[in-house]
C-alpha positions in Angstrom: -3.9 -36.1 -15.8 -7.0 -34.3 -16.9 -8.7 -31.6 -14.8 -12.1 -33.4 -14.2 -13.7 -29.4 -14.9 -12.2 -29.9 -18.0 -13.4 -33.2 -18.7 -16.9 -32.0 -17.6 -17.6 -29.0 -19.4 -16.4 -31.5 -22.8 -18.4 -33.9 -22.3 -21.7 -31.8 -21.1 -20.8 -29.7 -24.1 -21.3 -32.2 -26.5 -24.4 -33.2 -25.6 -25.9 -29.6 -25.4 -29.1 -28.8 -27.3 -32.1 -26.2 -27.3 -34.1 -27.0 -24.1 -37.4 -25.0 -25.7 -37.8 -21.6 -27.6 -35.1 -19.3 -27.5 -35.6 -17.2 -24.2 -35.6 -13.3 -24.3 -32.5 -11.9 -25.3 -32.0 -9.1 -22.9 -29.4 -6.2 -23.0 -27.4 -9.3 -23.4 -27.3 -9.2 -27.3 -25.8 -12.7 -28.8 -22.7 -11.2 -30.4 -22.1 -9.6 -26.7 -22.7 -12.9 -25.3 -19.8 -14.4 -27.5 -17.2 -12.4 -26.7 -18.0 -12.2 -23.0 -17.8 -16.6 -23.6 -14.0 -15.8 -25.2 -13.0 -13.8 -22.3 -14.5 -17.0 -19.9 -12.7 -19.4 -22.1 -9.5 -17.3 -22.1 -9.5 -17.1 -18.1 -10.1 -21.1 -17.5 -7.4 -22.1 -20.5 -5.1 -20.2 -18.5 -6.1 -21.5 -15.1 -5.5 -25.1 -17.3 -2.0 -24.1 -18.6 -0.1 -23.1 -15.2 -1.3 -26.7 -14.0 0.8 -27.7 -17.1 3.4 -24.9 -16.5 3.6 -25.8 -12.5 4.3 -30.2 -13.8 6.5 -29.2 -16.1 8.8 -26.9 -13.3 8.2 -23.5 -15.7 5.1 -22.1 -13.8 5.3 -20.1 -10.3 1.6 -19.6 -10.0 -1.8 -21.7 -10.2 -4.0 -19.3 -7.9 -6.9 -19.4 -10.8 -10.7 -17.9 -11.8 -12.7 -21.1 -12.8 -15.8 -20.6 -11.2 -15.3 -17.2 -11.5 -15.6 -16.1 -15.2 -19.0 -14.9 -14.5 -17.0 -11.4 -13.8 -16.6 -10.6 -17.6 -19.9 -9.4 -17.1 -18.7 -6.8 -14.7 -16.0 -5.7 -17.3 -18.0 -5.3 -20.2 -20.6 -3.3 -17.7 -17.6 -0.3 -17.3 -15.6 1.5 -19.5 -11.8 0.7 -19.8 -11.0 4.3 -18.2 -13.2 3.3 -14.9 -10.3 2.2 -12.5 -10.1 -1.4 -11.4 -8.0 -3.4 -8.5 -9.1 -6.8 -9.2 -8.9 -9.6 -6.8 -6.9 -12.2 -7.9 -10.0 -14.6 -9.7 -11.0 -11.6 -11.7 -9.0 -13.2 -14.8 -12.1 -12.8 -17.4 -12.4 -9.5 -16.0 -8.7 -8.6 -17.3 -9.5 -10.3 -20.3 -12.7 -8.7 -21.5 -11.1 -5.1 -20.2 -8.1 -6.1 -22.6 -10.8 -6.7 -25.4 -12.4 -3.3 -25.4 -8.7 -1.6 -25.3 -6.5 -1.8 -29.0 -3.4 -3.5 -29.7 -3.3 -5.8 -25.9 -2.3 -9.6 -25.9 -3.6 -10.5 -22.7 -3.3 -14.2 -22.7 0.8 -13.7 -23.7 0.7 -10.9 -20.8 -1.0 -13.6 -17.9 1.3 -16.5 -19.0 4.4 -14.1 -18.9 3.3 -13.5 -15.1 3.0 -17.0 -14.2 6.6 -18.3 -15.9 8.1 -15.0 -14.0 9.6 -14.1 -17.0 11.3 -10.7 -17.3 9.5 -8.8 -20.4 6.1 -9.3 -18.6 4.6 -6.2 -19.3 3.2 -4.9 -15.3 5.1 -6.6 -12.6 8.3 -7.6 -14.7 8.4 -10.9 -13.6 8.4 -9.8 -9.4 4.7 -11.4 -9.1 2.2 -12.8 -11.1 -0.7 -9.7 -11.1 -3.5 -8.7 -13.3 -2.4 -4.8 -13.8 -2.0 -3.1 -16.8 -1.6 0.8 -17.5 -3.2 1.1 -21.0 -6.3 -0.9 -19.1 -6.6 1.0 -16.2 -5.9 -1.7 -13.7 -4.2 -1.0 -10.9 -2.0 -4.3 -9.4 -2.7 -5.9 -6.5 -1.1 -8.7 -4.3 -2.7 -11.7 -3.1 -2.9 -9.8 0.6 -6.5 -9.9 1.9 -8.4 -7.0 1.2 -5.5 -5.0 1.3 -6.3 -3.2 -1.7 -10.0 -2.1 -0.7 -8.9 1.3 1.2 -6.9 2.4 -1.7 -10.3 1.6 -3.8 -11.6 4.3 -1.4 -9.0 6.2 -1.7 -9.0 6.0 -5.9 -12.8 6.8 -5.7 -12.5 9.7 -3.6 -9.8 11.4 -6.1 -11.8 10.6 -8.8 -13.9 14.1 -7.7 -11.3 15.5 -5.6 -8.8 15.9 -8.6 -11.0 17.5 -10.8 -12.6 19.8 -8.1 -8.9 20.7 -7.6 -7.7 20.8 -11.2 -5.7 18.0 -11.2 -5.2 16.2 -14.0 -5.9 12.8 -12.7 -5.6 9.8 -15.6 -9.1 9.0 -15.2 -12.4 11.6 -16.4 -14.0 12.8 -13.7 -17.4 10.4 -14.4 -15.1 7.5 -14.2 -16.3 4.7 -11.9 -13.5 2.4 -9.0 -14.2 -0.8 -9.1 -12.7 -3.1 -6.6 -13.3 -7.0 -6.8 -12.9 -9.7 -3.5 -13.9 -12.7 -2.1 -16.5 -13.3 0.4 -13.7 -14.5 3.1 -12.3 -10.9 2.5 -15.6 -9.5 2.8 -15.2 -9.6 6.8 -11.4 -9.3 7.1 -11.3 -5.6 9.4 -9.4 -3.9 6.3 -12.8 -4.6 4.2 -15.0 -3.5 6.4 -13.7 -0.9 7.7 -13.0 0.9 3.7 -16.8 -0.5 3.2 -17.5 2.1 6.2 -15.4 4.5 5.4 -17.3 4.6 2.1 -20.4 4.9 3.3 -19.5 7.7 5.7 -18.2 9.5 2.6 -21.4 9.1 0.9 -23.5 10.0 3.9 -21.6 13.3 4.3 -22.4 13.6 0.3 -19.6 13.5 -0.8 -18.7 12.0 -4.0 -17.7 8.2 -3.7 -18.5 6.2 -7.3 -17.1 3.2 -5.4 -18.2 -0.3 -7.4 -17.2 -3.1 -5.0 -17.9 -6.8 -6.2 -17.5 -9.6 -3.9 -17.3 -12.5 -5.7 -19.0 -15.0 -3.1 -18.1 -18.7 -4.3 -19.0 -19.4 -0.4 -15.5 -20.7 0.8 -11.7 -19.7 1.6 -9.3 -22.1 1.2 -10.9 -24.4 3.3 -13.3 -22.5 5.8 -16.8 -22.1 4.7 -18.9 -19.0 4.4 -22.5 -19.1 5.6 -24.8 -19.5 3.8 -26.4 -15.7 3.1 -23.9 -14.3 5.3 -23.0 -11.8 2.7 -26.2 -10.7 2.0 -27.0 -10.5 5.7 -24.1 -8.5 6.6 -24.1 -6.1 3.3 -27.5 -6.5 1.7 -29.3 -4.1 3.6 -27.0 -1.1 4.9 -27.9 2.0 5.1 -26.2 4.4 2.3 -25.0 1.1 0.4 -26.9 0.0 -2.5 -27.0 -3.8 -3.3 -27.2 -5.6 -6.3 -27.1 -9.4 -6.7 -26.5 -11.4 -9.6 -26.1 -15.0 -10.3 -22.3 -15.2 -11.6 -22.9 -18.6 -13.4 -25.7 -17.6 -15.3 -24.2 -14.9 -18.1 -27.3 -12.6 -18.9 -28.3 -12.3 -15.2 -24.7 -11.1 -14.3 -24.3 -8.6 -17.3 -27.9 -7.4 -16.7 -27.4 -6.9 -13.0 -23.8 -5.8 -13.5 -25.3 -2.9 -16.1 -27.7 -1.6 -13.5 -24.6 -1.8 -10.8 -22.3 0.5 -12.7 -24.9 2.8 -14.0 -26.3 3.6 -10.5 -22.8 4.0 -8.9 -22.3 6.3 -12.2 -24.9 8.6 -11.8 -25.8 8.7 -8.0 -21.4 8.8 -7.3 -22.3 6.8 -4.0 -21.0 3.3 -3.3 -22.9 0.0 -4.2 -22.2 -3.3 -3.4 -22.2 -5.9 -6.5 -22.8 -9.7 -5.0 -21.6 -12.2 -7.5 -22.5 -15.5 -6.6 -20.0 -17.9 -8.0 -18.7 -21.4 -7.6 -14.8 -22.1 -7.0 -13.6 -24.9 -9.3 -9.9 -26.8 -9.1 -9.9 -26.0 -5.4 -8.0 -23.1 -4.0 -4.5 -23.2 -6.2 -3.0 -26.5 -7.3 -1.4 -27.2 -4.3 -4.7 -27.9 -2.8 -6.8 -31.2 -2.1 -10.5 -30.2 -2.0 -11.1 -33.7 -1.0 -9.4 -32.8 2.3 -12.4 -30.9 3.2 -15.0 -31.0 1.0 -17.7 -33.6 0.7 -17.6 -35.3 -3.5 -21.4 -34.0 -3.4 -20.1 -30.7 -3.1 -17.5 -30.8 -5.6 -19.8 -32.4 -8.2 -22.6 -29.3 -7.3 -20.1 -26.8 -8.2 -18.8 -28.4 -11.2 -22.9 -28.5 -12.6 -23.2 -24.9 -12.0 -19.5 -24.3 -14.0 -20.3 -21.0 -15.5 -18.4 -21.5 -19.2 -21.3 -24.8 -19.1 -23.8 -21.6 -18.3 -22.9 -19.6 -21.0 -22.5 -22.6 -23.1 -26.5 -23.1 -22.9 -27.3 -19.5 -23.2 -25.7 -19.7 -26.4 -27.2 -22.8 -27.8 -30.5 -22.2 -26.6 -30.6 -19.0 -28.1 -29.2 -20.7 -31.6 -26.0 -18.3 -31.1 -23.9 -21.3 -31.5 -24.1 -25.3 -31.6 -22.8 -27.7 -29.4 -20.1 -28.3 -32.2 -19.5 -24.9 -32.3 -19.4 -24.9 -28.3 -16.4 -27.7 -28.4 -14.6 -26.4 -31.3 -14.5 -22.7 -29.6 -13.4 -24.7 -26.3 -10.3 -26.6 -27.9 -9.6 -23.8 -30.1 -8.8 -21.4 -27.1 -7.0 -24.4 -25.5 -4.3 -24.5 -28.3 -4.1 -20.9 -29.0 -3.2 -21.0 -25.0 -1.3 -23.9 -24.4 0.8 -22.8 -27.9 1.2 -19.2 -26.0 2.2 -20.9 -23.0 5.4 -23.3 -24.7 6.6 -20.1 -26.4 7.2 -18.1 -23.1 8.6 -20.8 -20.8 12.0 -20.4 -21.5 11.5 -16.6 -21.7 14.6 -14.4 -19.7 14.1 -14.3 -15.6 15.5 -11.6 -13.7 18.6 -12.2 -13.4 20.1 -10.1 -10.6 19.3 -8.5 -7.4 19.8 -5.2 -8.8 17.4 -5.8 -11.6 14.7 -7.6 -9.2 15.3 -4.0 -6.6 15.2 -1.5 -9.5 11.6 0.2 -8.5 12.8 0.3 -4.9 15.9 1.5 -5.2 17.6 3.6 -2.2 16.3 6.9 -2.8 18.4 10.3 -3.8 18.7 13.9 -2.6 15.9 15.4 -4.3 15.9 18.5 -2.4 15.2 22.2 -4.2 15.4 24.8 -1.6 12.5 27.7 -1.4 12.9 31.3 -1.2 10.2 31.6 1.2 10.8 30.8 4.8 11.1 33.4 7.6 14.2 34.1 9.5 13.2 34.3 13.5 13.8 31.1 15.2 10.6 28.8 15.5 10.0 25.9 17.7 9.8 22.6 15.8 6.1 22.7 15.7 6.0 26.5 14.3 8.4 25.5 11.9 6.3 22.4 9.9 3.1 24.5 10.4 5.4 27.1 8.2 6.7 24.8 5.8 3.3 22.8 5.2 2.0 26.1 4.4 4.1 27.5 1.8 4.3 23.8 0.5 0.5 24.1 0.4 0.6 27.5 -1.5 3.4 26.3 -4.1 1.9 22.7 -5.1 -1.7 23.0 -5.6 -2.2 19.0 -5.8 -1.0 18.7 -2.6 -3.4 17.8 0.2 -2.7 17.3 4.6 -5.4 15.9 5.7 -6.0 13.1 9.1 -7.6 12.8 12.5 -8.6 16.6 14.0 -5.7 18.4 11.8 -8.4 20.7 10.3 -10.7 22.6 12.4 -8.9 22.0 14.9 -5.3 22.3 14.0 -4.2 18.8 15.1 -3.6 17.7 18.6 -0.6 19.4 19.4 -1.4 22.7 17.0 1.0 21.3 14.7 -1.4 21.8 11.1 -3.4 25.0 13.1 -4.6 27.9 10.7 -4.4 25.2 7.5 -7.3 25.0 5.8 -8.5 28.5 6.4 -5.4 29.1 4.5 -6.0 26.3 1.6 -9.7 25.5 2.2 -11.6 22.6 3.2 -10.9 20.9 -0.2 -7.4 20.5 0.4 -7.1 20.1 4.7 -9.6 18.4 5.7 -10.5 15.8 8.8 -11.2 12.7 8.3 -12.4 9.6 10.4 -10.8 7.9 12.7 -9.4 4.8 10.9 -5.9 4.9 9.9 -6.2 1.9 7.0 -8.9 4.5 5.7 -6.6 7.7 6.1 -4.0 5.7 4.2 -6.1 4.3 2.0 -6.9 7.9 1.0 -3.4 8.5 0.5 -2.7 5.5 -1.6 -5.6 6.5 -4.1 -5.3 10.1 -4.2 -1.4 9.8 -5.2 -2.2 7.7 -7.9 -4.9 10.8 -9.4 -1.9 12.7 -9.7 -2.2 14.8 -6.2 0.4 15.1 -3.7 -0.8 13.7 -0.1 0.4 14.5 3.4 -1.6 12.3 5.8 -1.1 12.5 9.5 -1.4 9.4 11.8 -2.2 10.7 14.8 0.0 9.0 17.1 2.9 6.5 16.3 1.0 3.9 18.1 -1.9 4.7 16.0 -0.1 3.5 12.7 0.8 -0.7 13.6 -3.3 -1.3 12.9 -2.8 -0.3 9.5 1.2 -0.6 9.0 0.0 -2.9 6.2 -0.9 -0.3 3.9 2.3 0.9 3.5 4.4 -2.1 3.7 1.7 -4.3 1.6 0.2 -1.6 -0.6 2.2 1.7 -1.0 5.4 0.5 -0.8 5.0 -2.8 -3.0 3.0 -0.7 -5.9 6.1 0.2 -8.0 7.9 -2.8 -7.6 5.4 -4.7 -8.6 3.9 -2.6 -11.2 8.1 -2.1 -12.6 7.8 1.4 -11.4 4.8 2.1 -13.8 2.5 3.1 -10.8 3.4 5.2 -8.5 1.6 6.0 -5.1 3.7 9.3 -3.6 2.8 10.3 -0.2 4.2 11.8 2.8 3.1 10.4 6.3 3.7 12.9 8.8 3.5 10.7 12.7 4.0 12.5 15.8 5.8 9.8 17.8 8.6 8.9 20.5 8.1 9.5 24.0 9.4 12.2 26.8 5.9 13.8 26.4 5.0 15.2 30.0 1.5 15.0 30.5 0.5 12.9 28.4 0.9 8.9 30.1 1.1 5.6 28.3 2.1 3.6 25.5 -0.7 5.1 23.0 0.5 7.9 23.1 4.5 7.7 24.0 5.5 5.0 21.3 9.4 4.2 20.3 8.8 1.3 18.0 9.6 2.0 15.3 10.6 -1.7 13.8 7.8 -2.3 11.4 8.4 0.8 9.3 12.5 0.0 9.4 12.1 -3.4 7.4 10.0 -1.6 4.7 12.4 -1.7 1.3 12.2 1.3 -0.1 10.3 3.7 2.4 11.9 7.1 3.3 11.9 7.7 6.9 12.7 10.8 8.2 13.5 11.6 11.7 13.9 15.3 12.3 15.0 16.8 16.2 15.3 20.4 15.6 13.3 23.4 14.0 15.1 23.8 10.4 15.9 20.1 10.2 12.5 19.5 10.5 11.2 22.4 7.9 14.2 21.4 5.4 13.4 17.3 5.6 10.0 17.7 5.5 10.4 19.5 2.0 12.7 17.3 1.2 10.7 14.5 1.6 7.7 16.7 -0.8 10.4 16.5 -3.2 11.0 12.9 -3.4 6.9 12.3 -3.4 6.8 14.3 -6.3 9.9 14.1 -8.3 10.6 10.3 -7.5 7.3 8.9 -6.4 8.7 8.1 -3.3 6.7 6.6 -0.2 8.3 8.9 3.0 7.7 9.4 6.2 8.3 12.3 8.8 8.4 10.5 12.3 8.2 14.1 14.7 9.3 13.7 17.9 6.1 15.5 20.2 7.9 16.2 23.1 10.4 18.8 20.8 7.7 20.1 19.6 7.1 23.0 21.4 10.9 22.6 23.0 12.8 26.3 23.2 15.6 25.6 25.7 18.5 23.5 25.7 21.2 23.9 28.3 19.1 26.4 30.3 16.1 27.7 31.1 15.6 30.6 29.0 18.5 30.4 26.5 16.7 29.9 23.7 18.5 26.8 22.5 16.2 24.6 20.7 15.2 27.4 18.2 15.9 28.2 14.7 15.1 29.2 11.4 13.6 27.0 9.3 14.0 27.3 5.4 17.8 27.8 5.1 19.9 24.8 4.4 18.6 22.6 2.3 18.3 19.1 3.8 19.5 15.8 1.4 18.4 11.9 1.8 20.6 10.3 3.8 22.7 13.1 5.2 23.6 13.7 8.8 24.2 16.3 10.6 27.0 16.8 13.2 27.7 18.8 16.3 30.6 19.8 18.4 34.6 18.7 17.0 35.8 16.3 19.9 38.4 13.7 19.1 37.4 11.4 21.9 33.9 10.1 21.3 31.2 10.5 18.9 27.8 10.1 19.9 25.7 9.0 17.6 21.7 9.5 18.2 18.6 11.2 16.5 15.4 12.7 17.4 15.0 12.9 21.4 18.2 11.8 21.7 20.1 14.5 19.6 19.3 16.9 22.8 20.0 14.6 25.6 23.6 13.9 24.0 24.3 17.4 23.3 23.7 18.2 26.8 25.6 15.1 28.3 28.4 16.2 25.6 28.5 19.7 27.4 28.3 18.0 30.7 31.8 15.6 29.5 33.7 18.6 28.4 33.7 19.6 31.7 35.6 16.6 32.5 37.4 17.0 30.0 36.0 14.8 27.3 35.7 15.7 23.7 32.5 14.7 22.4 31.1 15.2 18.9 27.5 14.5 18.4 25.8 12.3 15.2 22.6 13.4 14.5 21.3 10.5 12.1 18.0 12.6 10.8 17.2 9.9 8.4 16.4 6.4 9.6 16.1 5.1 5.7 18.1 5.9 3.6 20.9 5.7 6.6 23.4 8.0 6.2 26.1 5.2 6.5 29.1 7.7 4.5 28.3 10.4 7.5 28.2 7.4 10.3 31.9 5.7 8.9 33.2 9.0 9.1 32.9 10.9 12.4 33.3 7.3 14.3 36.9 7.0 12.1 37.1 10.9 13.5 37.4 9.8 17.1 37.6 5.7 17.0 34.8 5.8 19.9 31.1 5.8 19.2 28.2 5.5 21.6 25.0 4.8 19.7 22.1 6.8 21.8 19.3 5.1 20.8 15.5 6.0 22.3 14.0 3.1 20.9 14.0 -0.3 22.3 17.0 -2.3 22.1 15.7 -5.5 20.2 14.1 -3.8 17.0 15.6 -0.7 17.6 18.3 1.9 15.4 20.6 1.5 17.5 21.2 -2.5 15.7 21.5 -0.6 12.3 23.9 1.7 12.9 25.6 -1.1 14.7 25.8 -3.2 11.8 26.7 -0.9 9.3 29.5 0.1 11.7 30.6 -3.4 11.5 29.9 -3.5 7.7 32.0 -0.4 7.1 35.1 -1.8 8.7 34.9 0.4 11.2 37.4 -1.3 14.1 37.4 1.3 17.1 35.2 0.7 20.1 31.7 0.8 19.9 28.6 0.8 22.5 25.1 1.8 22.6 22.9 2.7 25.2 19.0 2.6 25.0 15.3 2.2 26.2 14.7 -1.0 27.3 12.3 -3.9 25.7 9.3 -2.4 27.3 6.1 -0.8 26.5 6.0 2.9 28.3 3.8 3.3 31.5 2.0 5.8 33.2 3.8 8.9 34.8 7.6 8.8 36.5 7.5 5.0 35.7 8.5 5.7 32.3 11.7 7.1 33.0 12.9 3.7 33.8 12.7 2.2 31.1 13.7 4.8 28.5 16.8 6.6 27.8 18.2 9.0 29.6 21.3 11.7 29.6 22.4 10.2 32.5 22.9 6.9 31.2 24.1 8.5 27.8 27.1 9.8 29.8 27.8 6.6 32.0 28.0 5.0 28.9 30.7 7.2 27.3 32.6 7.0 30.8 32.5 3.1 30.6 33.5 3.2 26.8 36.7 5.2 27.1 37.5 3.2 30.2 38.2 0.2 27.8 39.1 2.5 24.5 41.8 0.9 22.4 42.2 3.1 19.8 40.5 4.5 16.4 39.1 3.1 13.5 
């Protein structure tokens, strides 16, 4: 059945003729105009041929751009080395940026993504994107303005690289530009990038930020207000507005021209307002006669903005209406002929083909010579490590809420940038989708960034940008892009002083689920200096997405057994700490407790309190929650054929079900237990202690596990 736009623009084509003189031309010349109309006509024959893929069960994707093609105007405004992350209708966009770049085949390249086939050359058949490496586009997922603090975060490298000497892949007058829909336009991740932006520009600092919302006045189903956009972004202070008509070719170009040269020069952010229509309804799944009147539908269809550029062309005597229809059908079979010759191309075929990009992570770590030899609390020692890491690596950059001036909360990054500079540790505000967003872009200029989020309670408002942004980026760019980073988060609990669950937070679920994502979990002093360089390493060398959870109440811990003994101390910068390699503690043959973080120095001293009843404990510490060291685990519970699982997190979501499993997974068939915090979020003062783990409890639980013990694994 035919696509009544396509029936429309045929039929209206036809009939097409001069309506008077020809009007002014414009910086719109007519040879411009034409190949801006074969990157429109590209973009709605492919929106046309996964309908026909999806009936014939060989296409996985009809999200499409009619209505949109207006936003070839915004490509030919740039220069294919200005960075782009393109919302999903920006298909004449891609097309037009493949135009001005030699030797691309776009239109093969689209239809590979929407068959899933294996050889498509960005995402490898994991997700129908528009991305491209020799085109400067950065893939993004169909996740809701997602990608808008990593547009930030790209601007702001753009300057930071070269001010650094860093060779970033784009010059340092390059321009982002970030395309979305209006309903994005007030999702909290847009707005708050949009403000983080503009803060960045009123400080002066660079930020050549382009952002386009491409306002077709409805999501899905729900309705934009009329002039809501231009209310809410049209008049803000430190953001320059443009407007332009996206159906009508010369005004876009025009407008879009003046957009990119401002944002060029001035490197401060503008705001691009492309008014557009949405033809054939959200994706092909949906009925726009669900929710929207046939008045409607028949408006948009009018304003179709191929029909637009269809009467610029003939009124100008640039082409006929023959011409028009012949151009039309022309693109249609070089498309649909594209389109038979790639359905039955090779599909992944295998879950380790599909996992490649993300697969688990190896030891990566190169031991430095520097390092001091008196023992250092925890704190002292990644204040060490982060700066020798910042004297050796140049690119790399620690930046986050109060770590600068004022050394972070708990002293942790204190004396930093007055030993780097401001360039390279600096605050910034207090928005952790923006901190990350940083992150995201300035990895991908070639730099090396170690964010801190504040507090671990701080990070679930923005969790998304890792789990939707950083970590999907090389699996669904085939490892091509890489976004390496290294989140340092102060988190569990035990703090005294310091009440609630903002600021004592032990979930640590959402981070656990993330495929690919390094998390390190270090409990003492030289652990924490050897896996935080460690985790530098597999930024750098692998492109790997890590982070160092850093358990505050160790922090400034010196004692273990005793006041005064000194028994939390030690060295950092000796052994060298691998991915996915525990550590262990004591040589007991009749339980082994396994535990990290916190928990590593409540077990050792419940361990020393059982061995005076005569119980031989050897302690597990995990250190690294992803990759988990499963090898170490199987063997020191097969050591003793006990193991107690002290976990500090909660006991639905928490470790302590990981190591469980992978107990069970390993064949392990001794006797196994944990002990935990409970489901519960952490209250104020002495309260907490009863719903989190204790040593106590730790050594009840031992007691109660060799009262039933069988025998080892």
């Amino acid at each position: 059945m035919a696509e009544p736009v396509d029936v429309r623009f045929l039929e209206t084509a036809a009939s097409l003729s001069p309506s008077g003189p020809p009007p002014p031309v414009g910086p719109l010349s007519d040879l411009r105009a034409l190949e801006l109309f074969d990157a429109q006509l590209g973009s709605r024959h492919l929106d046309l041929a996964a309908r026909w893929l999806r009936s014939r069960d060989q296409g996985f994707y009809t999200i499409g751009s009619s209505g949109h093609e207006g936003n070839a105007a915004v490509a030919a405004a740039l220069r294919p080395d200005d960075p782009a992350l393109l919302h999903y209708r920006s298909g004449a966009f891609f097309l037009e940026r493949a135009r001005q770049v030699p030797g691309q085949d776009p239109l093969r390249d689209v239809l590979l993504g929407l068959v899933a086939a294996a050889e498509e050359p960005i995402a490898g058949g994991r997700h129908k994107v528009f991305g491209s490496r020799p085109l400067n586009v950065i893939p993004q997922t169909s996740t809701i303005a997602s990608h808008l603090p990593r547009a930030l975060g790209v601007a702001f490298a753009i300057e930071r690289a070269a001010r650094l000497g860093v060779e970033a892949p784009w010059p340092r007058d390059a321009v982002a530009v970030c395309s979305f829909g209006d309903a994005s336009a007030n999702h909290s991740t847009a707005t708050g990038a949009i403000n983080a932006a503009v803060n960045c520009g009123y400080q002066g600092l660079p930020m050549p930020l382009l952002l386009v919302c491409e306002d077709n006045g409805i999501g899905i189903s729900v309705r934009t207000p009329d002039g809501w956009i231009r209310a809410a972004y049209g008049s803000r202070p430190g953001l320059a507005y443009f407007s332009a008509d996206g159906c009508d070719l010369a005004d876009a170009y025009a407008t879009s021209v003046r957009a990119a040269d401002w944002v060029r020069e001035h490197r401060r952010p503008a705001f691009l307002h492309l008014r557009t229509v949405r033809l054939m309804g959200h994706a092909g799944s949906d009925v726009e006669s669900a929710y929207r009147a046939p008045a409607e539908i028949a408006s948009d269809l009018d304003a179709d903005p191929l029909l637009g550029t269809a009467r610029l062309l003939v009124d100008r005597g640039a082409a006929t209406a023959e011409e028009i229809v012949r151009l039309y059908e022309a693109k249609r079979a070089d498309v649909i002929a594209a389109a038979a010759k790639v359905m039955d191309a090779p599909r992944l075929g295998s879950a380790a083909e599909i996992m490649a990009p993300i697969a688990p992570a190896v030891a990566s770590f190169v031991p430095s010579a520097a390092g001091g030899s008196e023992p250092v609390t925890v704190a002292q020692a990644i204040n060490r490590v982060l700066g020798e890491l910042l004297d050796e690596r140049p690119g790399l950059v620690v930046f986050g809420e109060d770590v600068a001036r004022k050394g972070g909360v708990y002293g942790v990054t204190r004396g930093l940038m007055r030993r780097a500079g401001a360039a390279r540790v600096f605050d910034t505000i207090l928005d952790e989708q923006s901190v990350l967003g940083l992150a995201l872009g300035l990895g991908l200029a070639g730099m090396l960034p170690v964010p801190e989020i504040q507090y671990l309670a701080y990070l679930h408002n923005a969790a998304d940008q890792i789990r939707g942004e950083a970590a999907t980026l090389p699996f669904f760019s085939a490892g091509q892009y890489r976004n390496p980073m290294v989140v340092r988060i102060p988190g569990y609990a035990y703090q005294k002083g310091f009440g609630g669950h903002f600021h004592n937070d032990n979930a640590v679920a959402a981070l656990r689920d993330i495929p690919g994502l390094v998390i390190a979990s270090p409990a003492r002093p030289d652990d924490a200096a050897g896996m935080l360089r460690a985790c530098v390493d597999a930024a750098e060398n692998e492109g790997r997405v890590c982070v160092v959870l850093e358990p505050i109440a160790l922090y400034h811990t010196r004692d273990l057994h005793e006041d005064g003994d000194g028994g939390w101390l030690a060295a950092p910068g000796g052994e060298p700490v691998p991915l996915g390699r525990a550590r262990t503690y004591g040589t007991g043959t009749d339980v082994t407790i396994v535990t990290f973080a916190n928990g590593l120095r409540m077990s050792l001293r419940a361990a020393r309190a059982l061995e005076g009843r005569g119980i031989g404990c050897r302690v597990l510490d995990l250190r690294w929650l992803a990759p988990l060291p499963v090898a170490d685990l199987l063997r020191e519970a097969r050591a003793t054929g006990a193991v107690l699982v002290a976990d500090e997190t909660r006991r639905t979501g928490g470790v302590s079900e990981a190591v469980l499993t992978a107990l069970a997974d390993g064949g392990f068939r001794g006797r196994a237990a944990r002990v935990t915090s409970e489901d519960s979020f952490i209250p104020l003062g002495d309260a907490a202690y009863h719903v989190l783990l204790a040593r106590s409890a730790i050594e009840d639980a031992v007691l109660d596990l060799l009262a039933g013990h069988t025998g080892r694994g």
